[in-house]
C-alpha positions as CSV (number, residue, x, y, z in Angstrom):
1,X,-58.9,-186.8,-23.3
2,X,-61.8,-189.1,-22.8
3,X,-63.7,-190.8,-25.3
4,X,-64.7,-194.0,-24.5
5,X,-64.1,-197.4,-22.3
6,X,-63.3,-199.1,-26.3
7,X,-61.1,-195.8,-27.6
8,X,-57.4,-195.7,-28.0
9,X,-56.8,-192.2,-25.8
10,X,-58.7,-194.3,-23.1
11,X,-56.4,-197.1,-22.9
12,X,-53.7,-194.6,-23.1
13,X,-54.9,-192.7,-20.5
14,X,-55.0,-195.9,-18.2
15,X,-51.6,-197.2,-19.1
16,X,-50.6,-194.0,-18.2
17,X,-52.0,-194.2,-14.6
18,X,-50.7,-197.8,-14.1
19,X,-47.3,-196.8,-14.7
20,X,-47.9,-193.8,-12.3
21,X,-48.9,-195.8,-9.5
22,X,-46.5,-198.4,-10.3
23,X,-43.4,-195.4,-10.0
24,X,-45.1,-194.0,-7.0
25,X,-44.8,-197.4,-5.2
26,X,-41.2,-197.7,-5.8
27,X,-40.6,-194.4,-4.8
28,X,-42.5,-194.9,-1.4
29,X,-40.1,-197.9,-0.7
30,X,-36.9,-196.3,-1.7
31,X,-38.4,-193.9,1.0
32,X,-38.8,-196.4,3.8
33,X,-34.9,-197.4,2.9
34,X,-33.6,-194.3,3.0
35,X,-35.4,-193.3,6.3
36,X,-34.5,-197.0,8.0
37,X,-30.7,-196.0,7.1
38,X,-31.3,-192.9,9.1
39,X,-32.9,-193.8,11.8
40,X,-31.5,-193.7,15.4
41,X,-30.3,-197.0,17.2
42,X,-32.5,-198.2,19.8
43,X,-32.9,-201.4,22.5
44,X,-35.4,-203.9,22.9
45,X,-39.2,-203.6,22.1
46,X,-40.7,-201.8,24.8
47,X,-44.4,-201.7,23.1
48,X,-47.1,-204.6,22.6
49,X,-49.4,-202.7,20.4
50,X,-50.0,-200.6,17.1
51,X,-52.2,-198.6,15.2
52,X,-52.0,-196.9,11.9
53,X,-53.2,-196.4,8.4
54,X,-52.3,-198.3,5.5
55,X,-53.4,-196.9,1.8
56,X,-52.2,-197.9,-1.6
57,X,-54.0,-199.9,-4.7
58,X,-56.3,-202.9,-5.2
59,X,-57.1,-205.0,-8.1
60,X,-59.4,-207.9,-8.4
61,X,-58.9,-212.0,-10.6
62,X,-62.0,-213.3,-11.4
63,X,-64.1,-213.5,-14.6
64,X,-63.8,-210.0,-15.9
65,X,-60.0,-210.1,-15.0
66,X,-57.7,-212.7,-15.2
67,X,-54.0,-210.1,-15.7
68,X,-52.5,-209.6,-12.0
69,X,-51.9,-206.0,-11.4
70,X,-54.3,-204.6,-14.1
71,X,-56.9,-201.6,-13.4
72,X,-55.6,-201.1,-10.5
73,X,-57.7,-198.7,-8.6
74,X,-57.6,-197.2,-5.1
75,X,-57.2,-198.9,-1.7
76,X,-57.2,-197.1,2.3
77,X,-58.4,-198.8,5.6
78,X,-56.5,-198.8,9.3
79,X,-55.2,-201.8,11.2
80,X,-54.5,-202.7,15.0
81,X,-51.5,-205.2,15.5
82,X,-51.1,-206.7,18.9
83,X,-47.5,-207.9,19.4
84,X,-47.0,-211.5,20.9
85,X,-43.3,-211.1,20.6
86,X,-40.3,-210.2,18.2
87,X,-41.8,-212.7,16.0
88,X,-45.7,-213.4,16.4
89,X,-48.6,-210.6,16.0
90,X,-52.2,-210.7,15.3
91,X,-53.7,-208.0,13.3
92,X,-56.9,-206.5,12.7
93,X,-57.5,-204.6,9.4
94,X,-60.7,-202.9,8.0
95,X,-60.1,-202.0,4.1
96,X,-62.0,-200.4,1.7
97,X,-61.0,-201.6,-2.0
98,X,-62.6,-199.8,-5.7
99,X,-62.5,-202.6,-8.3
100,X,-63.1,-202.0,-11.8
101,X,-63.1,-203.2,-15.1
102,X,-64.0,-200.1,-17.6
103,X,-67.0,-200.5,-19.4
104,X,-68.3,-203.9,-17.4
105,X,-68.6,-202.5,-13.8
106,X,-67.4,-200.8,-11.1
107,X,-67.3,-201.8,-7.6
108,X,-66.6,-200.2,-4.0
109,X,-66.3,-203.4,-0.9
110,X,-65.1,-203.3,2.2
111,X,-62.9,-205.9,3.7
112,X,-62.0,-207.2,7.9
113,X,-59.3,-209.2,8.3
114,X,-58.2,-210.9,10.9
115,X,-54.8,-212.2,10.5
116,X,-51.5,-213.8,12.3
117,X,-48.0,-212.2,11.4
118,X,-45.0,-214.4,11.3
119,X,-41.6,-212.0,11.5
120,X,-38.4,-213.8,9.8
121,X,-35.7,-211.8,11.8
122,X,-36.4,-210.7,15.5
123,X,-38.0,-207.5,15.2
124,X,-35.8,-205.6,17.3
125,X,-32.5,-203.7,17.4
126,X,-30.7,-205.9,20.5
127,X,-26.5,-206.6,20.1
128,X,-27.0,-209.7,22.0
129,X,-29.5,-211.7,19.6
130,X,-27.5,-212.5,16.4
131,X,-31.1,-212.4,14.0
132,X,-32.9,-209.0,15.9
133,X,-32.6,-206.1,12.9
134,X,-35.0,-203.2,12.6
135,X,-36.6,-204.6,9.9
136,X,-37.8,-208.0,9.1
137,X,-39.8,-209.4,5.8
138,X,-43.3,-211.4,6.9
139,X,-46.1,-213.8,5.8
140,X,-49.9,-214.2,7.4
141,X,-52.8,-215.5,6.8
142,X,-56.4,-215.4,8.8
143,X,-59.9,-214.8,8.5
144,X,-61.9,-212.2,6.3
145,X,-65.1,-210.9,6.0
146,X,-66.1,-208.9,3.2
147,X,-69.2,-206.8,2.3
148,X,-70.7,-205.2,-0.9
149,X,-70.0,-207.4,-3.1
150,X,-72.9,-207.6,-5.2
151,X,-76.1,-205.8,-5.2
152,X,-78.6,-206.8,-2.3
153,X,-76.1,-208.4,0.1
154,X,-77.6,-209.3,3.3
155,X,-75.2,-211.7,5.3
156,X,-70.9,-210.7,5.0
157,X,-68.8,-212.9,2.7
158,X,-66.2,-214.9,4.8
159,X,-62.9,-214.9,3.1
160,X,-59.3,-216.3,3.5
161,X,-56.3,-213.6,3.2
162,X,-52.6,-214.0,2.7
163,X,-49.9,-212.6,2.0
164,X,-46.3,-211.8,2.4
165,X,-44.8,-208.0,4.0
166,X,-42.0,-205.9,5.0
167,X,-41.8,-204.2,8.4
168,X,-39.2,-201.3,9.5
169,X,-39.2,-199.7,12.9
170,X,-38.3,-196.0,12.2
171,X,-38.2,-195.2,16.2
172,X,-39.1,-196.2,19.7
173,X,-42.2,-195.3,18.4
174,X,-42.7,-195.2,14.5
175,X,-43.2,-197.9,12.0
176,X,-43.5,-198.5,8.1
177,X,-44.4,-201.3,6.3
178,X,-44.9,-202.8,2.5
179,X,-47.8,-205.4,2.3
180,X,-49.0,-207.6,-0.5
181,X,-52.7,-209.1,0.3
182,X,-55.0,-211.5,-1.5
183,X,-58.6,-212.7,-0.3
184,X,-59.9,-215.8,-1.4
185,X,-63.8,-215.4,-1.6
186,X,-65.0,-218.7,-0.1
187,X,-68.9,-218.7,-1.4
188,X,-68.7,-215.7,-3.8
189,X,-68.2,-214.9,-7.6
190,X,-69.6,-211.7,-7.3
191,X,-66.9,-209.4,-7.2
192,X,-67.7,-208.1,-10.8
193,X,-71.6,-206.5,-9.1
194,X,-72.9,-208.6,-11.9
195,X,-73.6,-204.9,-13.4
196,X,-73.2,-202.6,-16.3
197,X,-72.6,-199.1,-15.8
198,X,-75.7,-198.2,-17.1
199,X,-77.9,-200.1,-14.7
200,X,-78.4,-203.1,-16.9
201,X,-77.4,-206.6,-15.5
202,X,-74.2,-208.3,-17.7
203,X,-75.0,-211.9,-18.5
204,X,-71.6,-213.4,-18.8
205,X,-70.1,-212.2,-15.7
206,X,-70.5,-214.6,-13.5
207,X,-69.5,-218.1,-14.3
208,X,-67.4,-221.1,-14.2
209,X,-63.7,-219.0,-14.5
210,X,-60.2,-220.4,-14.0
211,X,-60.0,-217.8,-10.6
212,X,-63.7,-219.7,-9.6
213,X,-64.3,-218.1,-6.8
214,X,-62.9,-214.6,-7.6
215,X,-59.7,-212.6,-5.9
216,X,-59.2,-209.5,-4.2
217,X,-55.7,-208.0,-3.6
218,X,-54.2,-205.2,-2.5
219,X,-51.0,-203.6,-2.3
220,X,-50.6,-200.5,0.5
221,X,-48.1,-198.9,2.5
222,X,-48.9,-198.3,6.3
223,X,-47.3,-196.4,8.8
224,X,-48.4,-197.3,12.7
225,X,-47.4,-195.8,16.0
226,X,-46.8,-197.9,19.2
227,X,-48.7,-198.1,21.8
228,X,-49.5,-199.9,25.2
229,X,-45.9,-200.4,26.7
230,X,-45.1,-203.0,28.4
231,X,-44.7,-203.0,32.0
232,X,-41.1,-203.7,33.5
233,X,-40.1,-207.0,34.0
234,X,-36.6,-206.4,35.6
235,X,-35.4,-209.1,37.5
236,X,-32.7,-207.1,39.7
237,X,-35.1,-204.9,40.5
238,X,-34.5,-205.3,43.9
239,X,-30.6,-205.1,43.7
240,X,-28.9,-202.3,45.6
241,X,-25.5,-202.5,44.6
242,X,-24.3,-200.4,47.5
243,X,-25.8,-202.7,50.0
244,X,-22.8,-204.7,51.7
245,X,-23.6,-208.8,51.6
246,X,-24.5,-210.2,54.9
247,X,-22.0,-212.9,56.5
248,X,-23.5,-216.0,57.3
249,X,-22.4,-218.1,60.3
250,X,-21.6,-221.6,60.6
C-alpha cells in the first residue's frame, strides 16, 4: 500500500524495490559469467565498431541526496564504440536517467557522453598474446552534455563522466558489458528541478552542499553487436606455396 512520501509502508515499499534491483543486478552478472564460460573460442578481433543498448538504474549526490545508491530509479539509452585496438575505444552514449527524491522532486534528463575506454587485458581470444582474454575490466572518462535539468533550460549542461566497466565478448559478434558511470555537473546544482511535486518551488534545494556541484550516476548493463569489419591485412597474401622458387644466376 501507498500512503504517503513520510509513511512507514512507503519506505517499506522502497526498501523493498532497492533490494529488488539490487538482486536483479547480480543476477544479470552471474548471467554474463555463466554465458562467457560457454561461449565458443574464437581468433583475433575482426570488427572495429559496435552498437547496442545499455539499461539499468540511476541515482543522483547532491543537496537532496547525499547516500550513494539510494532511490535509485530507472536508466536506458544506446551507445556506439569505435574500436582503436584491443585496448583503446571511443564511445558515444545518449542516456536517459529519472532521479528522484520522494516528496522533494522528481526529475527525467538526458545525458551524451563522449568518452575514451582503456581495456586492462587485450580484448581478444589470441594463444599467441599472453594478456588477450575474452573479457577485460575498463576505466574512461570524456565529455558530457546533459539537458533538462531544471525548469527553463535553454543552452545543454557540459559535464565530465567516469567511470570504471567490465567487457565480455560472447561471439564473433556479441558482447556484454557491466558499467558504473558518474557525471560531474560543471556549472549546475540543479539536478533536484528546484521543485515540489505540487508545482511549488522548494527553497532549500539548491545551495552550498558537500557534492557542490551535484552528481549523476548510473549503473546499466549493455549488450552490443559488432559491426564494420575490418578489411584484410594479410601480408602473404601473395604467397603461392605451390609456386617453385626461381634460381638466380651468378
Amino acid at each position: 500500500m501507498y500512503y504517503s512520501p513520510s509513511g512507514t509502508c512507503y519506505t517499506s515499499f522502497r526498501n523493498g524495490m532497492n533490494m529488488k534491483l539490487i538482486r536483479l543486478f547480480f543476477l544479470c552478472i552471474a548471467s554474463v559469467f555463466y554465458t562467457t564460460a560457454g561461449a565458443q573460442a574464437f581468433t583475433g578481433d575482426e570488427y572495429k565498431g559496435q552498437i547496442g543498448l545499455a539499461g539499468g538504474g540511476s541515482y543522483y549526490l547532491g543537496d537532496a541526496n547525499r547516500i550513494p545508491f539510494n532511490n535509485m530509479q530507472a536508466a536506458y539509452g544506446g551507445f556506439f564504440r569505435y574500436i582503436f585496438n584491443t585496448r583503446l575505444a571511443l564511445k558515444a552514449e545518449l542516456l536517459g536517467a529519472n532521479i528522484s527524491n520522494p516528496g522533494k522532486f522528481s526529475n527525467l534528463v538526458y545525458s551524451s557522453d563522449f568518452t575514451a575506454e582503456f581495456n586492462f587485458f587485450d580484448l581478444e581470444k589470441n594463444p599467441n598474446k599472453p594478456f588477450s582474454k575474452p573479457f577485460s575490466p575498463y576505466i574512461f572518462t570524456g565529455l558530457g552534455a546533459m539537458t533538462d535539468v531544471y525548469r527553463n533550460q535553454i543552452l545543454p549542461e557540459l559535464s565530465i563522466p567516469f567511470g570504471v566497466g567490465f567487457k565480455v565478448k560472447l561471439g564473433n559478434r556479441w558482447n556484454a558489458g557491466l558499467q558504473w558511470s558518474t557525471r560531474v555537473l560543471l556549472h549546475s546544482d540543479n539536478l533536484e528541478n528546484n521543485e515540489l511535486y505540487d508545482g511549488n518551488v522548494h527553497p532549500n534545494l539548491n545551495g552550498t552542499n558537500l557534492f557542490n556541484n551535484d552528481l549523476l550516476s548510473t549503473i546499466t548493463i549493455g549488450v552490443s553487436y559488432n559491426i564494420l569489419k575490418k578489411e584484410c591485412d594479410c601480408v602473404n597474401s601473395n604467397y603461392n606455396p605451390t609456386k617453385k622458387k626461381r634460381k638466380h644466376k651468378r
